[in-house]
N, C-alpha and C positions, 0 to 999 in steps of 0.2 A: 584517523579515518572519520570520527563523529565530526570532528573541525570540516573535514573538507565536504561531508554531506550536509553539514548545516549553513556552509555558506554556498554552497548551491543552493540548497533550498531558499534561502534569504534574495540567492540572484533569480532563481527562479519565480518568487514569488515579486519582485520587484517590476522582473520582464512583464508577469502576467498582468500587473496592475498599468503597465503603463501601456500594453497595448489594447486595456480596457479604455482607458484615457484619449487613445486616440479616435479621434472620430473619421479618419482619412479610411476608401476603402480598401484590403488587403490586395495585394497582387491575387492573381489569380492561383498561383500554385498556394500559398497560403490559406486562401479561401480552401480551397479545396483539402487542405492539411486539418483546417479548424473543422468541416463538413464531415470528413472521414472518424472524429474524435467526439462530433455532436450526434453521428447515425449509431457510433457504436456503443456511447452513453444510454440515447435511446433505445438500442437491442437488448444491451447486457447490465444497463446498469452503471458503468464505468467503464474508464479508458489505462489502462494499465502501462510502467514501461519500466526499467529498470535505472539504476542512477551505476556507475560505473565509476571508479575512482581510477583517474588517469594518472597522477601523480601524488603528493604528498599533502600540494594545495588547491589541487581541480579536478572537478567528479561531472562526467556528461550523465544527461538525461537524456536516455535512449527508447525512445516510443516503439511500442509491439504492438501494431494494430491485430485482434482475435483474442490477445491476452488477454482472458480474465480468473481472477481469484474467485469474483462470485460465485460463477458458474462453471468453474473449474471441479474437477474429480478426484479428493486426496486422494492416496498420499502425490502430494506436489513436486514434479521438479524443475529444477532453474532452468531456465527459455537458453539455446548454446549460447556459449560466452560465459565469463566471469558476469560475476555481478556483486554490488556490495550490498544494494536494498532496493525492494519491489515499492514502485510507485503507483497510486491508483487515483485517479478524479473521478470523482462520484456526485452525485447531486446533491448529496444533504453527506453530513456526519457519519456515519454509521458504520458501523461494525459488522460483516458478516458473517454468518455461521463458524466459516471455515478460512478465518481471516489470520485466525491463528497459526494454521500449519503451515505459512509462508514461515513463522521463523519455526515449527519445530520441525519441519521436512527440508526446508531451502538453509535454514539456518540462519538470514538474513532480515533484518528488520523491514516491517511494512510501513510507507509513509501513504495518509489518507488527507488528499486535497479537496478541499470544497469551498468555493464563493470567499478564496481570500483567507481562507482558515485552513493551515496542516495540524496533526499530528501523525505521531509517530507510535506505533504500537513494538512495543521490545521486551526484552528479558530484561529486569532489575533483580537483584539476590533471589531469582531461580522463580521469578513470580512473570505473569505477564504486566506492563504496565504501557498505560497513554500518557506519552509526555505532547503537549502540548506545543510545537515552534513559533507559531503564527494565530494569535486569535485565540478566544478562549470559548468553551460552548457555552449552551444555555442553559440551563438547572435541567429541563428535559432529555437535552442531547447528553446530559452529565451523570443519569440516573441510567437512562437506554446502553450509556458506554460502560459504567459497574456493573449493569446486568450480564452484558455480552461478555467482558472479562470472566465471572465467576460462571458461566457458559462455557468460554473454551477451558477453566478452569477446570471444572467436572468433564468433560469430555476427555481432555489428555490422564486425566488418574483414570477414568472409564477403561480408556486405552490399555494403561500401565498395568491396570486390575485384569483386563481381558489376557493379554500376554502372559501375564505369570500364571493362570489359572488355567490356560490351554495344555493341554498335553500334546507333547513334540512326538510326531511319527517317528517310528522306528521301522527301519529295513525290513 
């Protein structure tokens, strides 16, 4: 499954580049595809959609225009449909608050696209971790991302501490 979403990503990130490349202008329905993903960047921040694994060696990238994690409401559930991992284009790097509970609500890894750079934020040996696919950050966008980790870090034991500490109604 990681094979067939990392060469999506790789095709994906290929497409993006070469239709930066091109200088010809987009048909009109395209225009209007890229307008829809530039207005809601600008509203929300980012443009969200899921990647979908159709076979063993091919994963689509399925756009959900309103999807967003930013300003989404935990606890998070997956958009109908399967899905294998949430995708989000954002402007810069960044981590949000609540970027985490895509995998501890969806269960799903979150991939974060910006200017030609992904990663991937996942579960490694029970930890959250950013692996990097595409591009690497800058010492700031690299200190802003251990921050945000040891953020959703304390927030999920926050959780785990709340839960066990609550007392369960009784009839």
């Amino acid at each position: 499954m990681k094979r067939a979403i990392a060469v999506a990503v790789v095709l994906m990130a290929a497409s993006a580049a070469s239709a930066q490349e091109q200088t010809a202008t987009p048909p009109p329905a395209e225009q209007q595809g890229v307008n829809v993903v530039q207005q809601q960047i600008a509203q929300l921040g980012e443009f969200c959609g899921v990647f979908k694994n159709t076979d063993a060696e091919h994963t689509s990238y399925i756009p959900i225009p309103g999807f967003t994690i930013l300003h989404g409401q935990p606890p998070f559930s997956a958009p109908p449909g399967s899905l294998d991992a949430v995708v989000c284009d954002r402007p810069t790097l960044m981590m949000g608050i609540n970027d985490h509970r895509v995998l501890t609500d969806m269960h799903v890894p979150l991939f974060i696209r910006s200017g030609g750079r992904i990663f991937i934020l996942e579960v490694q040996d029970g930890h959250f971790a950013i692996r990097f696919t595409q591009g690497r950050p800058t010492a700031q966008e690299q200190q802003q991302l251990a921050a945000a980790i040891d953020l959703a870090h304390g927030e999920v034991a926050a959780r785990q501490q709340a839960s066990q500490t609550t007392p369960t109604p009784t009839p």
